[in-house]
C-alpha positions in Angstrom: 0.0 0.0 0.0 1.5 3.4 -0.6 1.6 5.8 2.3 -0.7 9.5 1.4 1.7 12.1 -0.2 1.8 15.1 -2.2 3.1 15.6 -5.2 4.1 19.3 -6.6 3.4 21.1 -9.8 4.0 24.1 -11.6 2.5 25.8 -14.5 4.1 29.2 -15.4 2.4 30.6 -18.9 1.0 33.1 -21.0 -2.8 33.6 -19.8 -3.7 33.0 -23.4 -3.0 30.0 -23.3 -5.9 28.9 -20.5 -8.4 29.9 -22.8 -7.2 28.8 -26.6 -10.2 28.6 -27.5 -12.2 27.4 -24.7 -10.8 25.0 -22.2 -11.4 21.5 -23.7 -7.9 20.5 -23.8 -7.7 21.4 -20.1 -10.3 18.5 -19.1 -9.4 14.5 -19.3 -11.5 13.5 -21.9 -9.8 15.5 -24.1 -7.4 14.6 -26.8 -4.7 16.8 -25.9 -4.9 16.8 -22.2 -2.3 14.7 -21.4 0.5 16.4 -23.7 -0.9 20.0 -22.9 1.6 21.5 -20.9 -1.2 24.0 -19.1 -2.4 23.1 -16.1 -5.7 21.4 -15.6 -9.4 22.6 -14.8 -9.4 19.9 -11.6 -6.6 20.5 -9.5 -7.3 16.4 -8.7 -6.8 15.8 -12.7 -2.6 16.7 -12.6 -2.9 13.2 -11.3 -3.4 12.1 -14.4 -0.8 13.6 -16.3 2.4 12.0 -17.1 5.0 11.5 -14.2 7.3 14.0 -15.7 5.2 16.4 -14.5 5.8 15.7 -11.0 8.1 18.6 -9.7 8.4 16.6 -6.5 6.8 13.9 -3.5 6.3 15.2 -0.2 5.7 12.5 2.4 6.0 15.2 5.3 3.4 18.3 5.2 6.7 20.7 6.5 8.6 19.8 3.2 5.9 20.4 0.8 5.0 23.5 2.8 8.9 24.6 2.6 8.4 23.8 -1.1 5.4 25.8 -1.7 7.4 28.6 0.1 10.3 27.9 -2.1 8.4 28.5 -4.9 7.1 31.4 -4.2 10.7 33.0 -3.6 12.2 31.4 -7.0 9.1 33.8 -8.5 9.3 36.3 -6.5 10.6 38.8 -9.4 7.7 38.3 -11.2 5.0 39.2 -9.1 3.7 42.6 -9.0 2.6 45.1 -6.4 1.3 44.0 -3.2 1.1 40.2 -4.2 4.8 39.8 -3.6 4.9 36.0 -3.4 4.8 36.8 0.4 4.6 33.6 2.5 4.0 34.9 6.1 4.7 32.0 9.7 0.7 32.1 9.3 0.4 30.8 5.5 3.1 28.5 6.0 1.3 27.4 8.9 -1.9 27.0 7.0 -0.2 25.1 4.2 1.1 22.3 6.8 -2.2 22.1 8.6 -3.7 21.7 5.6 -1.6 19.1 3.5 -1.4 17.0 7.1 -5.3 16.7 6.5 -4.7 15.5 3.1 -6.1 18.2 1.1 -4.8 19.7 -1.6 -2.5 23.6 -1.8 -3.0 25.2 -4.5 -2.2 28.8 -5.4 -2.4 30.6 -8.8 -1.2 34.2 -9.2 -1.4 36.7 -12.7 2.2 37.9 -13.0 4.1 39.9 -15.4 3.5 39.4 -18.8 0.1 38.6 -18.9 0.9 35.3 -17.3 0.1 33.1 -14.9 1.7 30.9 -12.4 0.2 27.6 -10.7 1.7 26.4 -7.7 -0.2 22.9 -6.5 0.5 20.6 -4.1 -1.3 17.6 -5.0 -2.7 14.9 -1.9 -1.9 11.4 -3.5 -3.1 7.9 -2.9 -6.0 8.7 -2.0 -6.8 12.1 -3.2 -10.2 13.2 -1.4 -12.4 14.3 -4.1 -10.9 11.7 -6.8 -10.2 8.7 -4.6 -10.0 6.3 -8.0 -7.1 8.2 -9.4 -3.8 6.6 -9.3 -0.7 7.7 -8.1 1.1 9.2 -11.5 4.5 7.4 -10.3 3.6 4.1 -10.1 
């Protein structure tokens, strides 16, 4: 049996790109969903995209908080005015109360350029909402 775990992703693109036309190829049933390099309507569904997507596994809710955190510092020069990339004691708290629950972190931010950037942190075997969905690394 494989222990629960989270496992990271990151989208980083130009806002365009959510939206070409519509969202189909942003839903599993669609043809291009696995290979579309966007990230996915259902934060659940980046389960089901390949295992190279998988930035990285966090067994311990402190490490995938400390990557979250991470994250939001290798950004940092691309966020704008007040939404910094700040990670205060309190979200990090947050973020480790909430990933030992086994829910999901997700966080999505428009940053210079007219892009966006998707920062997830994935609950794995079982996920909550989509309890049938494997674990992308087995």
């Amino acid at each position: 049996m494989i222990t629960p775990h989270h496992h990271a992703y990151v989208w980083l693109g130009h806002g365009d790109v959510l939206v070409k036309p519509g969202d189909a190829h942003r839903r599993p049933g669609h043809a291009e969903f696995r290979s579309a390099q966007v990230m996915p309507l259902e934060c659940a569904d980046w389960l089901l995209k390949p295992a190279s997507r998988v930035e990285g596994t966090f067994h311990e809710p402190r490490e995938g908080a400390d990557w979250f955190a991470g994250q939001l510092d290798v950004y940092a020069e691309l966020f704008a005015g007040s939404c910094a990339g700040e990670f205060s004691r309190e979200r990090y708290e947050e973020t480790v109360r909430i990933l030992a629950a086994g829910e999901d972190r997700v966080g999505g931010w428009w940053v210079v350029g007219d892009r966006f950037l998707s920062l997830n942190l994935i609950a794995c075997s079982p996920h909550r909402v989509r309890p049938e969905y494997r674990c992308p690394l087995r």
